[in-house]
N, C-alpha and C positions, 0 to 999 in steps of 0.2 A: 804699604798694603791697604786698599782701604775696604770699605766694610764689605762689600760685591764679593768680592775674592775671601775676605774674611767667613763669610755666611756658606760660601760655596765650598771653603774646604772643611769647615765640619760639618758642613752635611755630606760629603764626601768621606773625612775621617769616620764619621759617627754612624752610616752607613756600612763600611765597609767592616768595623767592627761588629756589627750587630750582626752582619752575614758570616762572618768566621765565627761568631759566639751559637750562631744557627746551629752554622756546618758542625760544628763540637759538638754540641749539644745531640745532633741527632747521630753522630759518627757516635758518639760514646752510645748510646742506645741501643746503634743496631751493633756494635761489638758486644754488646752485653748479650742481646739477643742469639745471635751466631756462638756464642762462648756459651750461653744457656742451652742450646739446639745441640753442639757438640755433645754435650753432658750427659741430655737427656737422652740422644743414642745412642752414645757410650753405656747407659744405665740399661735400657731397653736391651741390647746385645748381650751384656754381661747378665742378664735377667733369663735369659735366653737360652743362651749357652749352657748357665748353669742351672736351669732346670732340664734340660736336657742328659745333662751329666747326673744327675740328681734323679729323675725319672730311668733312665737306664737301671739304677743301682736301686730303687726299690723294686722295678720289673723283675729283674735279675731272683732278687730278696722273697718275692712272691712266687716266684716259682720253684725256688729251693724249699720253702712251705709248706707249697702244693704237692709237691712231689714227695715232701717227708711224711704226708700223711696217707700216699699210698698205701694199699694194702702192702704191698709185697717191701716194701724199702721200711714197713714198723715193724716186720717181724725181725725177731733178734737175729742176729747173723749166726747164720749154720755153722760155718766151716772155720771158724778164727781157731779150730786145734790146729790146722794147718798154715797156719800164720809163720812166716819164715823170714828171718834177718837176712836171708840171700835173697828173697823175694823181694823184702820189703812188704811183705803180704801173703795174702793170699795165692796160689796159681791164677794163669790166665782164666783155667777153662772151670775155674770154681765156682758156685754164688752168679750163676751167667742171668738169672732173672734180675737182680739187681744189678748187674754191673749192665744189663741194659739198659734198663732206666738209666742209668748216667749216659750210656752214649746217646740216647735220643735227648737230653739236655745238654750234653756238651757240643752237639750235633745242630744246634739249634739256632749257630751265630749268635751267640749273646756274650761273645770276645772271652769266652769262660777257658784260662789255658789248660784246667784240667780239674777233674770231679774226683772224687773221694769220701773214704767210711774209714771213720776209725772207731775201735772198739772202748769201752767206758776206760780202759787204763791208759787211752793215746795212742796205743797200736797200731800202726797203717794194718787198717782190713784190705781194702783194695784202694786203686789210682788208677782213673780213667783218662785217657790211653793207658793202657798196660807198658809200653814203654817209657811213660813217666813215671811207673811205679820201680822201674826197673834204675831210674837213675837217681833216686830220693837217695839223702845222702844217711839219712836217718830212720830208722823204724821206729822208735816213737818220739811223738810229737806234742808229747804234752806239755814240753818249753812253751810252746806257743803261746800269744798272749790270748787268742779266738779258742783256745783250748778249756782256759781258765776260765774265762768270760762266759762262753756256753755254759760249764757247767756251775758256774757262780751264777747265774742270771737265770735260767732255765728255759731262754728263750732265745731268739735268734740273735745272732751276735757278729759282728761286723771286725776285723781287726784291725788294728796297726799296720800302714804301708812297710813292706821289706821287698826286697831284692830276691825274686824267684832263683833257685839255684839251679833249675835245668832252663827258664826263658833268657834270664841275663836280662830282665827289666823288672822295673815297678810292681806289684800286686797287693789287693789286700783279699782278703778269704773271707766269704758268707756263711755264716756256720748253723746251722739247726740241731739243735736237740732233740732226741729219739727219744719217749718215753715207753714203757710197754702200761698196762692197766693200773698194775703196783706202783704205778711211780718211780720203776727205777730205770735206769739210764741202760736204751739198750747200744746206744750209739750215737755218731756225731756226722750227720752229714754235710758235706760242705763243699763250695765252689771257690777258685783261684779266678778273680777277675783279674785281668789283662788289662792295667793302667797304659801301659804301652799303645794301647788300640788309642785313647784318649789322646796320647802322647803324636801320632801319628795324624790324627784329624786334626789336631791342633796345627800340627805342622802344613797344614792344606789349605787353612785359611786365608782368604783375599786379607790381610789385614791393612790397618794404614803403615805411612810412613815412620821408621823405627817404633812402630808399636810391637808387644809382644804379651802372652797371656800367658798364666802363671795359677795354680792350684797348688795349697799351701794345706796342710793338716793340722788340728788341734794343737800339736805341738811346735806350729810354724816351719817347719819342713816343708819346703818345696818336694812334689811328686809329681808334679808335671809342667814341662815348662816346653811353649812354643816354639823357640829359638835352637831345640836340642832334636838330634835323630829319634826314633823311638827307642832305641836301647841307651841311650846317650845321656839320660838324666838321674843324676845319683841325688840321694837323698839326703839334705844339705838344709841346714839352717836358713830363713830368710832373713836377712839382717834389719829387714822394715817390720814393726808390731802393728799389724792394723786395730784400731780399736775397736770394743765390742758396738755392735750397732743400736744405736738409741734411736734408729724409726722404725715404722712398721714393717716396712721391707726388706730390711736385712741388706741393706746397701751404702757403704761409705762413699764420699769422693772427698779425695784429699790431695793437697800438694805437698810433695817432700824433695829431697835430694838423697837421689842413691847413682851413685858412681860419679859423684860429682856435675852429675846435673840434675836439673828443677824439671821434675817430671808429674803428672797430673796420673790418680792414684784411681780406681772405680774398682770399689771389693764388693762382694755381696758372699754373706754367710750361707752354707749346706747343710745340712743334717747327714750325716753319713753313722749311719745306724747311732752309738751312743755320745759318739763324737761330732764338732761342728769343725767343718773346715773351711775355707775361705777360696773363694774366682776370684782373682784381678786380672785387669788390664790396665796395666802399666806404658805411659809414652812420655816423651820429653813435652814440654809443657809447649816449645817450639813449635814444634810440629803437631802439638792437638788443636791449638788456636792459629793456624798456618792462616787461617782464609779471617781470621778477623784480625791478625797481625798486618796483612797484606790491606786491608781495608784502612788501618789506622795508618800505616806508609802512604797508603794513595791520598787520605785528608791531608797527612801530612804536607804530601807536595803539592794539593790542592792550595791549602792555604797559604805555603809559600808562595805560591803560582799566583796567588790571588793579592797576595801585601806587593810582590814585584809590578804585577797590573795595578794595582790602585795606586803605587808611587806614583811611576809612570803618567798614569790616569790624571793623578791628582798636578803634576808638574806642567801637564798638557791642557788641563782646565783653569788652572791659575791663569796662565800666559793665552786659551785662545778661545776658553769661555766655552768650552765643547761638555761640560758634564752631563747635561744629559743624554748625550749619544754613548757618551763612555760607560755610562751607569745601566742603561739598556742592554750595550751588547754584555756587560759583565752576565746581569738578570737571564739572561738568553744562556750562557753556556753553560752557570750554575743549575740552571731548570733542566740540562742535556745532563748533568753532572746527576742529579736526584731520579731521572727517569733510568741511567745506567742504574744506580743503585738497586732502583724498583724490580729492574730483570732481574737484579742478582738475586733478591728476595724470592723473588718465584721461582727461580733455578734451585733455591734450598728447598723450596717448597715440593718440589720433583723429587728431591732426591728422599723424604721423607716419605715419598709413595714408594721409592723404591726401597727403602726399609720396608713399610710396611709389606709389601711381595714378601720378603724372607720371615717373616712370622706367618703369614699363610702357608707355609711350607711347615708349619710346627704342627697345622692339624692334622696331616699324615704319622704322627707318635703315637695315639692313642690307640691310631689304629690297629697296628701293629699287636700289642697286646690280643686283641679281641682275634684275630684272625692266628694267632698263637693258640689259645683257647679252643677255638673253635676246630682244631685241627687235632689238641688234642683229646678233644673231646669222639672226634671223628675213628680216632686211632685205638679208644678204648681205652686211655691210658687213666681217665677216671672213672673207668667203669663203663657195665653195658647201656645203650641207649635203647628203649623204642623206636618202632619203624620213622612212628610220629615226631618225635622226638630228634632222630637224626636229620630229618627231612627239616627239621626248623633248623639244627643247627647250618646244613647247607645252605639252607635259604640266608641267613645271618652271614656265612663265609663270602657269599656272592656278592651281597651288598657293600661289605666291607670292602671286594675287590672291587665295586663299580665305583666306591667311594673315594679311592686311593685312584683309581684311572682318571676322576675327574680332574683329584686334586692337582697330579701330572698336570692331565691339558692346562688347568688353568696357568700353575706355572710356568709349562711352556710358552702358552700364550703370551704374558707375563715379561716372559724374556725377551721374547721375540719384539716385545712392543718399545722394552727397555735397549733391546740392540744389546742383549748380554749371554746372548746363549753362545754357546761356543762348540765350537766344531774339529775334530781331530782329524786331518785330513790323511787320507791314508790308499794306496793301490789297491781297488778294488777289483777281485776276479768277478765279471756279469755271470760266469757260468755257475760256480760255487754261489755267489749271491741267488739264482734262481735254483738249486738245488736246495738252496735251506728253505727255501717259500714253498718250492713245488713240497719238501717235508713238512711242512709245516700245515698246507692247507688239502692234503689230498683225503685224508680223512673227509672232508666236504659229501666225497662222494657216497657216503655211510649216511646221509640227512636226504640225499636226492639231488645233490646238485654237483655238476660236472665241472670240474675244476681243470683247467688248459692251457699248458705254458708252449708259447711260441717266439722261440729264439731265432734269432737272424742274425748275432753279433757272438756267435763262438770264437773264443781265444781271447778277447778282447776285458782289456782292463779300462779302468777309469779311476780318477784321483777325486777324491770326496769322501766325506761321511761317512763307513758304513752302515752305523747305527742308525744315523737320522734317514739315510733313506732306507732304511729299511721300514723306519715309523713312517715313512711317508706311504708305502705301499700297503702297508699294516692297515693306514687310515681308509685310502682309496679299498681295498679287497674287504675289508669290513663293513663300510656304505655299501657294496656291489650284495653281500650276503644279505646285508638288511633289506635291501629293495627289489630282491628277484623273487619270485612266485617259491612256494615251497617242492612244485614237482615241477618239471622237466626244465629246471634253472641252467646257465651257463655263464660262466665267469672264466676268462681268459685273460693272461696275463703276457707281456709278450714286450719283447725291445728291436729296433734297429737302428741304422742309420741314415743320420740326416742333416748333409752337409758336413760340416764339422763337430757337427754332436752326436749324441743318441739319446734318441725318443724313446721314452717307457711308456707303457699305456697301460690300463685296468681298463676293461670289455666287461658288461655287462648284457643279460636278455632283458632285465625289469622294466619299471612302468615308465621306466625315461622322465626326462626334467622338462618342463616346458622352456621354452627359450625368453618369454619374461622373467621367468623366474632365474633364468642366469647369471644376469647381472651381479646379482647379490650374493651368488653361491659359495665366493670365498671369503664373507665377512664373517665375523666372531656373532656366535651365539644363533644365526642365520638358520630357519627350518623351512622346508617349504610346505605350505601349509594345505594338505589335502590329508583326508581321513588312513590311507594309505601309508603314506610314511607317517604322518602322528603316530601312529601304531608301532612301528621301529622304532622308536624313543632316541634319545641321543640330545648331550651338549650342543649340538652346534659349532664346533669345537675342530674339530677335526681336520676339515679343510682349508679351516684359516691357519692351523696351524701348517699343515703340509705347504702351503704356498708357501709360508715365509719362509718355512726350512729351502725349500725348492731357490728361494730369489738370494738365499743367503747362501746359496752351491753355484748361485750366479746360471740360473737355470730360468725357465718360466714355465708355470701349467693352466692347460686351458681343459676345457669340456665340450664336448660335441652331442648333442641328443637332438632329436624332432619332438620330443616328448612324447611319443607313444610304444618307440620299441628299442628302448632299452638306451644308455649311454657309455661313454668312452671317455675315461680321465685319462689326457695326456701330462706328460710331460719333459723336457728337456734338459739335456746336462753335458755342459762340453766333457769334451774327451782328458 
């Protein structure tokens, strides 16, 4: 072999090691990176979830408060001479001022399976519904551990998860203490939260592959777990101890082995009144690192691919003196090799916006609250308001609900843009479908404007959405309201046929759209800009969203105006 061939196969060898030592080097980086991204979603979600779960239960906790310091729920209880072991209580029709207050809180959606008053010695005073008082197995209750707690604590008190005897699932009980001026105990009010509700959204979630999520109490009890129906999770030891957490977050990640596989651990600690209890999401370590498992198989075979090429390579440059053609085309598919990678970088980078959409969806929570408030504020329920005074509080309600309609669109928007919204396809009656509109907007003609439905497709069904197009109609007849004159308006709403579809239309009399201005009408955030409609206000919003719902019914919609008297939002949708 003499020195030509000597010199060309290590720099050939010495070559082709430095680019597999490359390839490692930056494979092991972006595995770390992708293994770090996974983590940090995992944290983000579990951060999420559980303040959700966690806001719920102080909301819930704040309004047992609010309500304990009503006039009418601090005065002692009247009628506990008629407290009856065959009642369980009080009668139905006793104490009806208070036992309304309970139903307008157990009435309130806040998953509460039932409201109650017990007297200072445990006594069931009353149980809202009255048929759950009717099926308690017990009249007093001062076993209970939220019995003890209240009146050991003298403040609000949170209890031990048990096994409701009339739901057949999970609960723990919110409890307040009643004082009267003296200080003494006139009573214990308190709400049965419905872990099962949690139990049940759990079970709803898109999650990954064998992942699953798990809610564990102070005393490591599982009390809700993903995998299970909502009456289906008994309250059972976790055999995993997660430890206390030493960052500021209240967020462990860890890898362990439970059921004999190596599973990848994300807990994050709660405050659950005096007790902490623990979120995880629990997945096989397999399947959390799939997509960087999958990147180190493809180096894998790269670098195989690449020691089988340089043999080869090197066997062909010995003998025909070709290396640097062979060493070129190498450089060439390695360079296709790191521009695939680059995509896949940005494709993670996508998918971290669409993480990010579902925490915009979290600032629809607080609202909630406030428009709670405001309602009861509206109903009296904390007392009389002034004219003034109510007048803010509706001004505050309103906002609240343009605040939560925005939040919608954007989401919608959102989905639409992600290809993620989804649609329940189902046989829709056109005739009931314009009966609930023509209900819905005939009131119209109580403001001055003449509201007109023109049907041409009686009997006739059609398979699609009903919800979403009904938002579509919702969008179109609300633009029509916002941009007709206040007196002698017309909006007419009307469908037929055409061809193998049918066409729906929104008619308006108003100041019509110029036809420059068309082009752009169904883009996001889009106004058309005349002193006129600036005055209507509005997202932008609305019509971009209606299209996509519209293209994703495999439909199309278009607009007709000359811009001076008035337009016409079509649109189409096979049969």
């Amino acid at each position: 072999m003499n020195r030509e061939i000597t010199v060309t196969l290590m720099v050939l060898v010495t070559t082709t090691a430095s680019i597999v030592g490359i390839l490692c080097f930056y494979t092991n980086n972006e595995i770390q990176r992708l293994n770090n991204d996974t983590v940090e979603t995992k944290i983000h979600e579990v951060t999420a979830m559980s303040s959700r779960f966690a806001l719920r239960l102080q909301y819930v906790t704040g309004m047992m408060e609010v309500i304990s310091h009503n006039t009418t729920m601090a005065d002692p209880p009247t009628y506990s001479n008629l407290i009856s072991d065959q009642l369980k209580g009080i009668p139905e029709d006793a104490d009806s001022e208070k036992r309304n207050i309970a139903k307008i809180l157990l009435y309130k959606k806040f998953d509460l399976d039932y409201v109650f008053y017990v007297v200072p010695n445990g006594d069931i005073y009353f149980v809202e519904p009255f048929s759950s008082q009717l099926n308690v197995l017990q009249l007093n209750l001062s076993f209970r551990d939220w019995y003890r707690g209240a009146v050991d604590t003298g403040t609000t008190y949170v209890s031990e998860v048990y096994t409701s005897s009339n739901k057949q699932h999970n609960v723990i009980s919110v409890v307040v203490p009643i004082y009267d001026d003296e200080k003494s105990l006139n009573g214990i009010f308190g709400g049965t939260l419905n872990l099962g509700a949690v139990q049940r959204a759990f079970s709803m979630l898109d999650l990954r592959p064998n992942e699953y999520m798990l809610i564990t109490d102070h005393n490591h009890n599982v009390v809700v777990d993903s995998r299970q129906p909502e009456s289906g999770v008994e309250i059972r030891r976790f055999q995993l101890t997660v430890p206390d957490s030493s960052s500021k977050t209240d967020t462990n990640v860890m890898t362990t082995v439970i059921d004999g596989k190596e599973v990848l651990v994300i807990s994050r600690e709660m405050h659950v009144g005096t007790h902490t209890w623990s979120f995880l999401s629990i997945q096989p370590i397999a399947d959390a690192y799939a997509s960087s498992n999958a990147l180190k198989n493809e180096a894998i075979l790269l670098i195989v691919a690449m020691t089988i090429i340089s043999s080869t390579s090197g066997f062909i440059v010995i003998r025909k003196m070709y290396a640097n053609v062979v060493l070129t085309q190498m450089l060439k598919k390695i360079n296709l090799e790191l521009e695939k990678k680059t995509e896949e970088i940005e494709q993670a980078d996508i998918k971290k916006e669409e993480f990010a959409a579902m925490i915009t969806h979290e600032l629809k929570t607080p609202l909630m609250p406030i428009m709670g408030y405001c309602k009861m504020l509206k109903t009296k329920m904390l007392g009389e308001l002034t004219g003034e005074q109510l007048e803010s509080v509706v001004t505050i309600e309103n906002n609240a609900k343009r605040l939560v309609s925005l939040i919608d669109d954007i989401l919608d928007a959102r989905k639409l843009d992600l290809n993620k919204m989804r649609f329940k396809m189902e046989d829709v009656s056109i005739d009931e479908l314009f009966e609930e509109i023509h209900s819905s907007y005939k009131v119209l003609k109580e403001k001055g404007k003449e509201f007109v439905i023109d049907m041409q497709v009686h009997g006739s069904t059609i398979r699609t959405d009903k919800m979403r197009l009904r938002q579509v109609f919702d969008n179109l007849i609300s633009n029509a309201i916002k941009f007709t004159p206040d007196e002698d308006a017309k909006i007419e709403v009307g469908a037929k046929y055409a061809d193998n579809k049918i066409r729906f239309y929104v008619k308006d009399n108003g100041f019509g759209i110029p036809p420059e201005k068309q082009v752009n009408l169904f883009k996001k955030f889009y106004q058309i800009d005349t002193s006129e409609r600036r005055k209507a206000g509005g997202t932008g919003l609305g019509l971009a969203i209606s299209k996509g719902i519209v293209e994703n019914l495999n439909g199309k919609i278009w607009v007709k105006s000359d811009g001076k008297s008035g337009s016409t939002f079509y649109f189409e949708l096979p049969q």
